[in-house]
SERO-205144 format. One line per 8 residues: their letters; for each residue x, y, z of C-alpha. Coordinates in Angstrom, 2 decimals, always signed. Each point is the difference from the previous one (the first is absolute). Last residue first. Layout:
N
A) X,Y,Z ~ ... $
This chain:
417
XXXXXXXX) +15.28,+16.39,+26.50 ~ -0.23,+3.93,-1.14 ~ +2.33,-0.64,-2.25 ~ -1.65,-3.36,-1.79 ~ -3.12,+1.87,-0.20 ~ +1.12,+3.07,-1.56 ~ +2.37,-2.59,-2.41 ~ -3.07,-1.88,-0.97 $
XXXXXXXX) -1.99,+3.74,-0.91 ~ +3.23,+0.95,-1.91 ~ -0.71,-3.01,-2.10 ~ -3.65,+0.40,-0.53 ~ +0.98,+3.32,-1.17 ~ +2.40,-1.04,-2.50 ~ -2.63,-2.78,-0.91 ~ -2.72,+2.03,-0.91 $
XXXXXXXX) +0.55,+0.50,-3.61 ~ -0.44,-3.60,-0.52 ~ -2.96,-0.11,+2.09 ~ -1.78,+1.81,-3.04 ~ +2.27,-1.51,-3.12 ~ -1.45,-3.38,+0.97 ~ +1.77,-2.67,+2.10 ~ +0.63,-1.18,-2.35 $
XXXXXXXX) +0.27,+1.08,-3.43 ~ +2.72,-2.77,-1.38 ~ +3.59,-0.83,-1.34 ~ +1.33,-1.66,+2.82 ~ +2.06,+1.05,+2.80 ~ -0.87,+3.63,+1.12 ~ -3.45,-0.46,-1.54 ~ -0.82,-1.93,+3.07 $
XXXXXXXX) +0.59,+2.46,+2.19 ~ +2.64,+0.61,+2.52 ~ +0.78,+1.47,+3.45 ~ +4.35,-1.08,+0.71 ~ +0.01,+1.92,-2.79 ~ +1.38,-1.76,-3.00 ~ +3.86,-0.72,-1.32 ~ -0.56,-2.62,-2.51 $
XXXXXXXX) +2.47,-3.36,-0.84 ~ -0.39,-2.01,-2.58 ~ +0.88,-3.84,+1.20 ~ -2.70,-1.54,-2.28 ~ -0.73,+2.21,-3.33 ~ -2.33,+3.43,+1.31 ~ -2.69,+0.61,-2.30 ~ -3.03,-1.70,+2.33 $
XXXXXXXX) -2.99,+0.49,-1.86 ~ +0.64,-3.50,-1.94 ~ +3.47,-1.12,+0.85 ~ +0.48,-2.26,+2.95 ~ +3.04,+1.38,+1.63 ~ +0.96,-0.21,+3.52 ~ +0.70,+3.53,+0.22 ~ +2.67,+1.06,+2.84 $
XXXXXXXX) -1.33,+3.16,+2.59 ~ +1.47,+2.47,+0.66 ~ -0.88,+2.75,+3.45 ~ -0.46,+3.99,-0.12 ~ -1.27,+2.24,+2.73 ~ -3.14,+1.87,+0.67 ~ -1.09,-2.65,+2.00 ~ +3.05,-1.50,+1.78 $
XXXXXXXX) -0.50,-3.96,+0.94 ~ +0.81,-1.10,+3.04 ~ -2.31,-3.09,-0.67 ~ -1.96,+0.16,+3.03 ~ -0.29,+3.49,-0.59 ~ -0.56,+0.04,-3.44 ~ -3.02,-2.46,+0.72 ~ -1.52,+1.97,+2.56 $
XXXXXXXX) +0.43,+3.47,-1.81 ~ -1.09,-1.94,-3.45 ~ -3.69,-0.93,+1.94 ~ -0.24,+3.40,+1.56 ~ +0.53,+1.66,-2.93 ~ -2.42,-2.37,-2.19 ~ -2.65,+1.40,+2.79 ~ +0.56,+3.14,-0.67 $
XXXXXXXX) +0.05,-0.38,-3.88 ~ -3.83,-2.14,+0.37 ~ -1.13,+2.29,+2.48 ~ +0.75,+3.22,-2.14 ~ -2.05,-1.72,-3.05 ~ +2.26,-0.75,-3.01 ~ -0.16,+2.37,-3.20 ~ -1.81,-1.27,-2.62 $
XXXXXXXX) -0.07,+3.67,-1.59 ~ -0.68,-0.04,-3.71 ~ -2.89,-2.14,+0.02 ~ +0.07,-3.90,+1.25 ~ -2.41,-1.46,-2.50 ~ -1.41,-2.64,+1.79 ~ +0.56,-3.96,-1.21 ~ +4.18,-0.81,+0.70 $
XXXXXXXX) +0.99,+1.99,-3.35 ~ -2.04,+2.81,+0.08 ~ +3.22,+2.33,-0.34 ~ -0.15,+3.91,+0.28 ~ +2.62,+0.07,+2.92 ~ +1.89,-2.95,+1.09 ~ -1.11,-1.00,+3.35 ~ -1.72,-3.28,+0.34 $
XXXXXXXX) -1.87,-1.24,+3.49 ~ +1.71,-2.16,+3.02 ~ +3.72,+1.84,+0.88 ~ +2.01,-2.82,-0.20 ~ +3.10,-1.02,+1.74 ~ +2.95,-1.83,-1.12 ~ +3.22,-1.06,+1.96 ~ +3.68,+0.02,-1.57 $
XXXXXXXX) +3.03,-2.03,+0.63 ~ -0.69,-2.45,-2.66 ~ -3.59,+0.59,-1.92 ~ +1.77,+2.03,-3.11 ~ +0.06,-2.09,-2.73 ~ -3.82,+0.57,-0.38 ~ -1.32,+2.18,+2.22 ~ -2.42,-1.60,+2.89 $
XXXXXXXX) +0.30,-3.46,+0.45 ~ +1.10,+0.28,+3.69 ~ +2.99,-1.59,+2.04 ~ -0.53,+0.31,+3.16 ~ +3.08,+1.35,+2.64 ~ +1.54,-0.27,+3.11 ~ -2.18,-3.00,+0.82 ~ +1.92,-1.75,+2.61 $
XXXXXXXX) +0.60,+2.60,+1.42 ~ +2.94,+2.89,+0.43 ~ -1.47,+2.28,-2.66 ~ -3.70,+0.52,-0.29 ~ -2.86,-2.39,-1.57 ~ -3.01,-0.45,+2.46 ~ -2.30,+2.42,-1.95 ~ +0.80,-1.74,-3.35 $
XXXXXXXX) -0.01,-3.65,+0.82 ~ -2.46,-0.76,-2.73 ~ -0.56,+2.03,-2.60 ~ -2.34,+3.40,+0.36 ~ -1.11,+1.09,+3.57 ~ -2.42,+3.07,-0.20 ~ +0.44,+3.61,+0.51 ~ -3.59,+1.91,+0.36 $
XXXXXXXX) +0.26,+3.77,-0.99 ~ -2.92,+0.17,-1.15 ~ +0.88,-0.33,-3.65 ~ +1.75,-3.60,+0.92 ~ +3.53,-0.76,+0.15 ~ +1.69,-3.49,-0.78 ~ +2.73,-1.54,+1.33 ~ +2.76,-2.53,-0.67 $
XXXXXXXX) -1.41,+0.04,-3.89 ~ -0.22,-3.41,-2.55 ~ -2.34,-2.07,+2.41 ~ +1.07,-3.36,-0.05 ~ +1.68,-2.91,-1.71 ~ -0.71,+1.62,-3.74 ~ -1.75,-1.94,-2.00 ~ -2.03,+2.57,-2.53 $
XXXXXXXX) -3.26,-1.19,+0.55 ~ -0.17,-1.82,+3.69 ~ +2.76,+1.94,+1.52 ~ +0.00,+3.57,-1.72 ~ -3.94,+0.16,-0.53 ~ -0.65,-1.22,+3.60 ~ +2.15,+2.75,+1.62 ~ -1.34,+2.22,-1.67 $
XXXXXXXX) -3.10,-0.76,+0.46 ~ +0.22,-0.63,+3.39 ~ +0.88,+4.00,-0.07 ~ -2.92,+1.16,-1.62 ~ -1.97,-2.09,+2.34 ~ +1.45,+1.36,+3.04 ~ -0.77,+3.80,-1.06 ~ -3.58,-0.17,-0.70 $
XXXXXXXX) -0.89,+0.80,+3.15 ~ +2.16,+3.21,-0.05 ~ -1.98,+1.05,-3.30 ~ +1.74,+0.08,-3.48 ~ +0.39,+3.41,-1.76 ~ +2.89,-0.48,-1.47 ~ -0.74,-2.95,-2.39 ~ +0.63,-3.07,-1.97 $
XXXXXXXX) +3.24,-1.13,+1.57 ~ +2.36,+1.91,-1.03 ~ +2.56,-1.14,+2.32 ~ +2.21,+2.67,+0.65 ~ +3.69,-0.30,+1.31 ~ +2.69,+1.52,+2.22 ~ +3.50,-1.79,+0.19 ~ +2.23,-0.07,+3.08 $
XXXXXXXX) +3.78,-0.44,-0.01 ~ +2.57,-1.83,+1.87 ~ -1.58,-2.92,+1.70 ~ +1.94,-3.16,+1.51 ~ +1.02,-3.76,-0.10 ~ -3.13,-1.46,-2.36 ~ -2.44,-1.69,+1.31 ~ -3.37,-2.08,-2.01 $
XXXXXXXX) -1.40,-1.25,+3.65 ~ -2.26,-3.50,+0.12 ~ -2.39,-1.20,-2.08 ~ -1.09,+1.14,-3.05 ~ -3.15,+1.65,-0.47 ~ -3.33,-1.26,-0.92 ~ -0.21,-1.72,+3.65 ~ +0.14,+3.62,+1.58 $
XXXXXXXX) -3.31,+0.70,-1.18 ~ +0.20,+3.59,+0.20 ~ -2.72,+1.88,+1.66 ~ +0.26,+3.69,-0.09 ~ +0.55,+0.27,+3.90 ~ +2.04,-3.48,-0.13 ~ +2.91,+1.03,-1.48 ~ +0.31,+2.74,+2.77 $
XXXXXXXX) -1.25,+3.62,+0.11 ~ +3.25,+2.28,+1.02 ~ -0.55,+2.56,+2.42 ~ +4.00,+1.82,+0.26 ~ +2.46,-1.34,+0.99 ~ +2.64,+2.39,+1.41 ~ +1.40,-2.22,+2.62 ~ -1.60,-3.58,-0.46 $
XXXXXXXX) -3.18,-1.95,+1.20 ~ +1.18,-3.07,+0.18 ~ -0.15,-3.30,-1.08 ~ -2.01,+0.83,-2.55 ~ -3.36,-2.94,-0.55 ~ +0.51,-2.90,-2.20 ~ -2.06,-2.92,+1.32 ~ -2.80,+2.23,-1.26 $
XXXXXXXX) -3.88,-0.74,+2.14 ~ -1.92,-2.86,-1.51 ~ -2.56,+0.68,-1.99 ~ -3.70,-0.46,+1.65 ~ -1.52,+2.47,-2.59 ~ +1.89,-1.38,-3.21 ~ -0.59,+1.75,-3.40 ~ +3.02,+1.99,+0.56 $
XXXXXXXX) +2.67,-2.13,+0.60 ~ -1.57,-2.82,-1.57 ~ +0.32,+1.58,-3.30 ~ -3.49,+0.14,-1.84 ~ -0.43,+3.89,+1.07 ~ +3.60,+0.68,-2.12 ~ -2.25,-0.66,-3.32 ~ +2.68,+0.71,-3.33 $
XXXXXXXX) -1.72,-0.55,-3.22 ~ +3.32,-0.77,-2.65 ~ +0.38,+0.72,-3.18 ~ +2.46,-1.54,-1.91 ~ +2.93,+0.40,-2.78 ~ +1.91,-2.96,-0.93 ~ +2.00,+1.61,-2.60 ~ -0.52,+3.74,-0.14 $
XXXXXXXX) -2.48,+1.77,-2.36 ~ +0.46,+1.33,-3.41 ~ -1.11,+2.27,-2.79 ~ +3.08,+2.46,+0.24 ~ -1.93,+3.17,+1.08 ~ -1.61,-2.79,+2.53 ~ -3.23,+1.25,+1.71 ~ -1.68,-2.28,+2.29 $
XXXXXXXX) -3.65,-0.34,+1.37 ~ -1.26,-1.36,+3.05 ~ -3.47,-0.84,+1.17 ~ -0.85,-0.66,+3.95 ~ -2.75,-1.36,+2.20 ~ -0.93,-0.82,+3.38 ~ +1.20,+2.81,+1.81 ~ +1.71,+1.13,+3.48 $
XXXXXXXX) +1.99,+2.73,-0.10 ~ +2.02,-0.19,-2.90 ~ +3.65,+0.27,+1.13 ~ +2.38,-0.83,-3.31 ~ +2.52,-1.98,+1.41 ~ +3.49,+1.27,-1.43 ~ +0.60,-1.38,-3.75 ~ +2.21,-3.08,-0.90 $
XXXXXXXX) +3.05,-1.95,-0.52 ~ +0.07,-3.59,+1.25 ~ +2.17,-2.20,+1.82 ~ +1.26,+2.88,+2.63 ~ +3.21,-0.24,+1.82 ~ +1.71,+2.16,-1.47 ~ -2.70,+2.66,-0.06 ~ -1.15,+0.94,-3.58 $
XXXXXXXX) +0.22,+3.42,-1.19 ~ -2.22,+3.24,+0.79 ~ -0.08,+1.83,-3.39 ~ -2.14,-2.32,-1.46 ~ -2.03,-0.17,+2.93 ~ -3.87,-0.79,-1.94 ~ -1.92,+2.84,+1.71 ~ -3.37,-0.28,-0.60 $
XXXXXXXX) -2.04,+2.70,-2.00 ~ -3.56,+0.26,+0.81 ~ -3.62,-0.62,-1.58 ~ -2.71,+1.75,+1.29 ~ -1.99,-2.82,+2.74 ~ -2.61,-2.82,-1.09 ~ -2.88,+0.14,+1.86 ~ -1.78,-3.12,+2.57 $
XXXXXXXX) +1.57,+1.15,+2.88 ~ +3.61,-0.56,-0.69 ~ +1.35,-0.54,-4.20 ~ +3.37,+1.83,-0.41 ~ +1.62,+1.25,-3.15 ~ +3.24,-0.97,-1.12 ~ +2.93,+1.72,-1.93 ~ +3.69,-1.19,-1.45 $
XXXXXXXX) +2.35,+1.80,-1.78 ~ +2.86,-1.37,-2.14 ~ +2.65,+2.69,-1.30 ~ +2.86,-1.81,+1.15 ~ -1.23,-3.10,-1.78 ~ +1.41,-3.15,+2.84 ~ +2.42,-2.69,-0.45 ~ -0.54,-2.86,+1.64 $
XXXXXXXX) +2.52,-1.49,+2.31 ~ -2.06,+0.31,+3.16 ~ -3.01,-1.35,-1.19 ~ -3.07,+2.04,+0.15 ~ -2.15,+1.80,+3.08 ~ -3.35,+2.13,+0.33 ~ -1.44,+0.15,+3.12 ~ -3.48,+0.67,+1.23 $
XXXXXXXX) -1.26,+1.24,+3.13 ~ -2.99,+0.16,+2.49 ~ -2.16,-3.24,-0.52 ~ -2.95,-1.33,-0.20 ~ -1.84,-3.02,-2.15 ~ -0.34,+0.02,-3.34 ~ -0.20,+2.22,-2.88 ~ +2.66,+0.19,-3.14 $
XXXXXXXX) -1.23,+2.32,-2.46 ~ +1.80,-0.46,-3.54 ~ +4.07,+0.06,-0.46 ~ +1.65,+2.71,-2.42 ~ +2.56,-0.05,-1.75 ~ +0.97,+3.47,-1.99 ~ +2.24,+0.20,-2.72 ~ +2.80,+2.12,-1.57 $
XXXXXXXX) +2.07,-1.63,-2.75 ~ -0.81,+1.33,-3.30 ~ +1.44,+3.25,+0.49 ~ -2.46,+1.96,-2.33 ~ -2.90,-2.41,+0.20 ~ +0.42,-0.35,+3.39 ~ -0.30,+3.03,+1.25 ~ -4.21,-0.82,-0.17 $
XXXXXXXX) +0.98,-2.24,+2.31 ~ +0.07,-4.09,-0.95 ~ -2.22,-2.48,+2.08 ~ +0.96,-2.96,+2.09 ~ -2.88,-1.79,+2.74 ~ +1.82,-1.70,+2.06 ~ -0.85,-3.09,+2.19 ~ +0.02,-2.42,-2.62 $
XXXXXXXX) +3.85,+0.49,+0.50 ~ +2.39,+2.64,-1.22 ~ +3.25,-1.30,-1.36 ~ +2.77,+1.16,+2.02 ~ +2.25,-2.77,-0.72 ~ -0.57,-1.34,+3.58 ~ -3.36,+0.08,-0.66 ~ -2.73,+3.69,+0.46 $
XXXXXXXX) -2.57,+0.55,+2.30 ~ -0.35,-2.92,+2.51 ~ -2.27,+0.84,+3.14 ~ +1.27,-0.20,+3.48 ~ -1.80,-0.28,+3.69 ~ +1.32,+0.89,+2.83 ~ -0.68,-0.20,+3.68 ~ -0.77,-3.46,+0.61 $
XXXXXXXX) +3.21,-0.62,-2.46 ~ +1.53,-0.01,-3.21 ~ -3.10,-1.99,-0.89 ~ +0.65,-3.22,-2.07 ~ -1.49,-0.92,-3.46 ~ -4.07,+0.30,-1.12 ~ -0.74,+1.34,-3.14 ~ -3.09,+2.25,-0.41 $
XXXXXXXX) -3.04,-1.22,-2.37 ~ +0.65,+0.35,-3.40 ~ -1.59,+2.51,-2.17 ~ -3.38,-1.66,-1.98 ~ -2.40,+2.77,+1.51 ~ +1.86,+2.71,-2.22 ~ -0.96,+3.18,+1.54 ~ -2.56,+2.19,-1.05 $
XXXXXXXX) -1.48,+0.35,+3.47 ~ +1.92,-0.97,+2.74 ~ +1.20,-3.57,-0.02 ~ +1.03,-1.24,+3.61 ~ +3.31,-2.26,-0.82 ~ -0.58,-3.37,+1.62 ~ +1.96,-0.16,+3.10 ~ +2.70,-3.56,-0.03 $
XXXXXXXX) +1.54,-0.56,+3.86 ~ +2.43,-2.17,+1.11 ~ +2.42,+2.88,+1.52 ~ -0.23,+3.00,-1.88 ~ +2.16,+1.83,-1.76 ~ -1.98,+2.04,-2.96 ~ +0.46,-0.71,-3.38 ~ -2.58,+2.73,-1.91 $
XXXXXXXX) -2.63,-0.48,-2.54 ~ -0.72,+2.60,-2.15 ~ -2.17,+1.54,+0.30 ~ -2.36,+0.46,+3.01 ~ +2.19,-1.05,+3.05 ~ -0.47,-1.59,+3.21 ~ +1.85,-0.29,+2.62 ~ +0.04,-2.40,+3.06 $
X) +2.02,+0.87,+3.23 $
C-alpha cells in the first residue's frame, strides 16, 4: 500500500519505498516526501503519530479548543488526508506502558469512491484492558469497507496523546489466504463432527493467514466459565459478505498491530446468525484430549479457565463509538442469540458446565481494567460477560440484559439432550 497525504507529511511503513507528498491546493509544496522504514506486514501498513514521550510528530496537526482557554489543557490533533491504495480497516495502537487521558476521543472520516464520508467516533478500548500477552495497547479494528483514504482527529481534555501512538491501514485481501485462488486446502480440518456441535465456519472461511499466528496449540487443562463479548467494529448493519473481512481484521489488527499470538476470542458470532472459529484449536478443545482447553486473550487477568465469544457489532445503547450511532435499542438479532445458544449448549456440555449456575474463577492480575490483585477470587455465572471481570461496557448494556435468558435457553438445550 502507498499513501499519500496533503499536510503534513506522514511516516508511513513501507518497505524501500519514498512517495512524494501530493500537494493539494494551498499546501506547502516544500513538505518532505514520505519516509520509508519497514511494513508491519503485506497486510498492514503503520503511520507514526506521536514518540515514545508522546510528542506528536510532523504528522499532527495540534490546535487548542475553544475550552481551552478556561482549562488550558484541552487540545485537538489532528492528521491531514491520507490517500493511497485500498483497504477496509484502520487501527489505532500505542505502547503498552503509556498512560492514556481518560477523556481522549478519537474520530475519522472515510475517503471510498472519490467523496469523503461524515466524520465518526472510533472506539479507542479504554475500558477494555490489555491482554497478557499483548505488546501493545490499542483500539478494536475499525471496519471501513473498503476505502482509500482516511483523516483522524483527537480530543484530549488533558492536551495529550499516548506514547508511541500509530495508525495503522489494515488490507486482509493482501494475505495469501485470501488473495490466493489456487490455495491450498487447510491442513487443520475437525476431527470430528461432535455431539451437539453446532455449524461452525472454520479459520479458513474468513481467511486467516495461519503463518501470522503462532504455531502450535496455546492449552490450558479445562473451562469453567464462558464470557460474551462485542466487537464494535464499525457497524451493525454489515452485509453477510462482508462478514469474513471484518473478522480477518480482527484478527490481523491483534497479531500484526497489537502482538498478540492469535486471534483474541475462541468464537465469534455474526448478525446472521453465522458462528465462526476464533483462536486456534477452539472447536477441537474438550476434556479428555489432548487439547482440553485454549487459552484465549480475551479479558484481561481472566483468560485461565474461561472461553470468549463475541457477538460481531456494538451494543451499548446511545453510543457512536465503533462508527454508527447505535440508537437506544441495539438489541441483538434473534439469529445471532439463537445461534450463541447453540454454540454455549455445545460447549457447556462438553464442559459439564451448569448454565444458570455459579463457577470462580482466580485473577491473574495485570492492573489496568482488570481491578482484581493476582489470586482474587470471584464467584461468576458459569455464563459471563466481560464486564463481570474488568471494569468495562462490554458486551453492551443491550445483550447484557439478555443473558439470564440466554442462560435458561443453554440449560433448555442441555435438558432436552
Amino acid at each position: 500500500m502507498q499513501f499519500r497525504k496533503t499536510i503534513p507529511a506522514i511516516a508511513l511503513g513501507v518497505v524501500s519505498l519514498t512517495v512524494p507528498i501530493a500537494a493539494s491546493a494551498g499546501t506547502d509544496s516544500s513538505s518532505p516526501a514520505i519516509e520509508a522504514t519497514t511494513a508491519d506486514s503485506s497486510q498492514v501498513e503503520s503511520a507514526t503519530l506521536t514518540d515514545n514521550n508522546g510528542k506528536p510528530s510532523r504528522s499532527l496537526s495540534v490546535k487548542a479548543t475553544p475550552k481551552a482557554a478556561a482549562a488550558q489543557s484541552e487540545k485537538v490533533f489532528s492528521t491531514g488526508e491520507v490517500t493511497g491504495e485500498e483497504f477496509s480497516s484502520i487501527g489505532l495502537s500505542w505502547k503498552k506502558e503509556s498512560a492514556v487521558d481518560s477523556g481522549l476521543t478519537a474520530e475519522t472520516r472515510i475517503h471510498r469512491d472519490g467523496a469523503w464520508g461524515p466524520w465518526q467516533n472510533v472506539p479507542l478500548g479504554l475500558d477494555d484492558g490489555v491482554a497478557e500477552e499483548a505488546k501493545r495497547a490499542g483500539a478494536p479494528a475499525f471496519y471501513t469497507d473498503d476505502a482509500d483514504g482516511a483523516q483522524v482527529r483527537f480530543t484530549s481534555p488533558k492536551g495529550s496523546l499516548p506514547q508511541d501512538l500509530k495508525l495503522s491501514f489494515i488490507d486482509p485481501a493482501k494475505s495469501p489466504a485470501t488473495s490466493s485462488s489456487d490455495r491450498e486446502p487447510s491442513d487443520r480440518e475437525p476431527r470430528t463432527t461432535q455431539a451437539g456441535q453446532p455449524d461452525v465456519k472454520l479459520r479458513k472461511d474468513w481467511g486467516a493467514d495461519e503463518s501470522l499466528a503462532d504455531p502450535g496449540y496455546k492449552t490450558q487443562p479445562s473451562i469453567k466459565a464462558a464470557l460474551v463479548h462485542h466487537t464494535v467494529t464499525g457497524n451493525n448493519s454489515y452485509t453477510q459478505e462482508q462478514v469474513p473481512q471484518i473478522i480477518n481484521g480482527i484478527y490481523i489488527q491483534h497479531i500484526t498491530v497489537l502482538g498478540y499470538g492469535d486471534f483474541p476470542y475462541h468464537f465469534v458470532v455474526d448478525r446472521f446468525g453465522g458462528i465462526w472459529e476464533g483462536r486456534k484449536g477452539s472447536i477441537e478443545m474438550r476434556p479428555g484430549t489432548e487439547i482440553p482447553g485454549i487459552l484465549g486473550g480475551h479479558a484481561s487477568g481472566f483468560n485461565t479457565n474461561t472461553f470468549g465469544v463475541a457477538m460481531l457489532g456494538n451494543f451499548e445503547p446511545d453510543n457512536s463509538e465503533g462508527g454508527e450511532d447505535t440508537g437506544p435499542d441495539p438489541e441483538p438479532t434473534e439469529a445471532m442469540t439463537t445461534s450463541l445458544a447453540d454454540l454455549l449448549a455445545w460447549k457447556a456440555g462438553q464442559y459439564e458446565l451448569a448454565p444458570e449456575g455459579s463457577t470462580q474463577l482466580v485473577s491473574a492480575g495485570g492492573g489496568g481494567t482488570n481491578p482484581h490483585p493476582t489470586g482474587t477470587v470471584l464467584d461468576v455465572p458459569v455464563i459471563s460477560a466481560h464486564k463481570d471481570v474488568n471494569v468495562t461496557a462490554c458486551p453492551g448494556a443491550k445483550l447484557y440484559e439478555t443473558l439470564p435468558d440466554l442462560r435458561k435457553q443453554v440449560a433448555d438445550r442441555l435438558g432436552a439432550a
